[in-house]
C-alpha positions as CSV (number, residue, x, y, z in Angstrom):
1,X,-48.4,-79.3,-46.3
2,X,-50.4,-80.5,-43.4
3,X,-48.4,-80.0,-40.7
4,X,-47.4,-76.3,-42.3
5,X,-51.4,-75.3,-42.2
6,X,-51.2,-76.6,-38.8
7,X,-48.8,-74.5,-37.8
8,X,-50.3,-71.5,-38.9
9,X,-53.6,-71.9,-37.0
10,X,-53.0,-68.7,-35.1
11,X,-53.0,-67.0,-38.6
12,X,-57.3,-66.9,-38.0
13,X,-57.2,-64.8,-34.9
14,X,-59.3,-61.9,-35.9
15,X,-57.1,-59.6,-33.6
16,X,-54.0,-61.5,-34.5
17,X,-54.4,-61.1,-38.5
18,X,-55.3,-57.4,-38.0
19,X,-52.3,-56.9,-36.0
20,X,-50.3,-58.2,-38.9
21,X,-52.3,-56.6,-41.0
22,X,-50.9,-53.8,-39.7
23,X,-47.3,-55.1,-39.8
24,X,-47.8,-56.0,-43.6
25,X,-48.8,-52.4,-44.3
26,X,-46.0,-50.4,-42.2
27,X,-43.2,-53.0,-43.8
28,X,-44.5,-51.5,-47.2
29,X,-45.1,-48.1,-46.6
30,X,-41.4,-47.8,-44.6
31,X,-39.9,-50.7,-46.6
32,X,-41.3,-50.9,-49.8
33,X,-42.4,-54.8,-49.7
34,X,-45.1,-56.2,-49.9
35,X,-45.3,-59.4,-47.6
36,X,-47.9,-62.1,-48.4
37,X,-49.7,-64.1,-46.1
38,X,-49.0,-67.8,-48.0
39,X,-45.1,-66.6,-47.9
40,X,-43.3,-69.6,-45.6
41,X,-40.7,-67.4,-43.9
42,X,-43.8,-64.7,-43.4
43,X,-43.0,-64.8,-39.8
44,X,-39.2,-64.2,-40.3
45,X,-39.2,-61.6,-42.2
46,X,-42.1,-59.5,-40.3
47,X,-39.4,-60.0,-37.4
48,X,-36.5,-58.7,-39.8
49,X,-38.3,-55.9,-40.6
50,X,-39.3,-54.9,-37.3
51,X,-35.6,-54.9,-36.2
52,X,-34.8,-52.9,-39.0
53,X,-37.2,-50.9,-38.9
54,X,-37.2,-46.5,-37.3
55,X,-41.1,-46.9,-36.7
56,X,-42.2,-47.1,-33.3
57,X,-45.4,-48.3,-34.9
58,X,-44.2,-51.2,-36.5
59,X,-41.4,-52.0,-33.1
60,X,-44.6,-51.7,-31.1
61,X,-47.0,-53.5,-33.3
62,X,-44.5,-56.8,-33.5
63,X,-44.0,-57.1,-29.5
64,X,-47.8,-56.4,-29.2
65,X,-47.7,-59.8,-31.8
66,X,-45.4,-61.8,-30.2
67,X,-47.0,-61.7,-26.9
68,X,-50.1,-62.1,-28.3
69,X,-49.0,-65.3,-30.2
70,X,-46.6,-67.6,-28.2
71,X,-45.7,-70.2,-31.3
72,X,-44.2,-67.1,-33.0
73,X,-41.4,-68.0,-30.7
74,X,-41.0,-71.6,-31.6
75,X,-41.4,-70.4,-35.4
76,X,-38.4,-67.6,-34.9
77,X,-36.0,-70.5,-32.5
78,X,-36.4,-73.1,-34.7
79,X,-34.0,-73.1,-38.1
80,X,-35.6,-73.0,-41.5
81,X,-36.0,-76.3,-43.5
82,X,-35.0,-74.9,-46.6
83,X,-31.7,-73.2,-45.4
84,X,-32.8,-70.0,-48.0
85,X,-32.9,-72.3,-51.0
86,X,-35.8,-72.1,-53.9
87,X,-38.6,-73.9,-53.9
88,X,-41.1,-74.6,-56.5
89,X,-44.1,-76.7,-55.9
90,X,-42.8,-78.5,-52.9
91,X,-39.1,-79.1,-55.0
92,X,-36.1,-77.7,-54.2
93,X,-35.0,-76.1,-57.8
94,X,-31.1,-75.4,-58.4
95,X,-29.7,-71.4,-58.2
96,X,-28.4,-70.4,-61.6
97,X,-25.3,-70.9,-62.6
98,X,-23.3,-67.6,-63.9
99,X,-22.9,-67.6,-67.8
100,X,-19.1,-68.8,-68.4
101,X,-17.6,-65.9,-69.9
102,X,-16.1,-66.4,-73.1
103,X,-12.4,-64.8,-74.5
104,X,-13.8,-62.4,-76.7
105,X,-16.1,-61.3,-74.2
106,X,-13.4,-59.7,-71.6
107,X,-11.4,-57.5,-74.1
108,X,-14.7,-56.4,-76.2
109,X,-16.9,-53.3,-75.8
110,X,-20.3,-53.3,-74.5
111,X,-22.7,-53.7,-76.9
112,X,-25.0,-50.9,-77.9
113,X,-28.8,-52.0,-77.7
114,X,-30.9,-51.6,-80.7
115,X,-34.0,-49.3,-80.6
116,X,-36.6,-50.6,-82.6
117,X,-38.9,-47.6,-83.5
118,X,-42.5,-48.5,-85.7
119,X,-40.8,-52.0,-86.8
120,X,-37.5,-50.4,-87.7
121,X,-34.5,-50.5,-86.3
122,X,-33.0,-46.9,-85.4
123,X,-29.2,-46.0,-84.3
């Protein structure tokens, strides 16, 4: 975790954290996600979004960051250590296995949820 904080020392830059600032808040308004700041692929998906993105704002506002901040490149060159697998408190946690379907599942109909209404159960 020490050499992650120590690679994000350009994350308390006044102009550098309101320029992302900015990022965060264009992302959402355009995007509809919210990015935070302790996220560990923050810096690859601000770039993802700006390349995606039909604001001139938000284009403008990530070069304007990049030049700015020249380990941005090094973060964005170098590949990810988790290769897009889960984390959870420093452990890599396995994805979910599908549910095995069963026989009588393929040639049964949906089920109908229940509506519970005041404790009873309607329909």
């Amino acid at each position: 975790m020490a050499s992650l904080a120590s690679e994000r020392n350009w994350l308390f830059n006044p102009s550098t954290m309101k320029k992302i600032q900015q990022c965060r808040r264009l992302i959402q308004m355009e995007f509809g996600v919210k990015l935070h700041l302790t996220e560990a692929s923050l810096v690859e998906q601000l770039a993802s979004f700006a390349d995606r993105s039909r604001s001139d704002a938000l284009t403008r506002t990530w070069a304007e960051l990049k030049e700015s901040v020249p380990e941005l490149a090094d973060v964005l060159s170098e590949p990810s250590p988790a290769n897009g697998k889960r984390t959870y408190r420093g452990q890599s946690i396995p994805d979910p296995e599908p549910p095995a379907s069963s026989p009588q599942d393929e040639g049964s109909q949906p089920r109908k949820p229940k509506v519970i209404y005041r404790g009873q159960v309607v329909g």
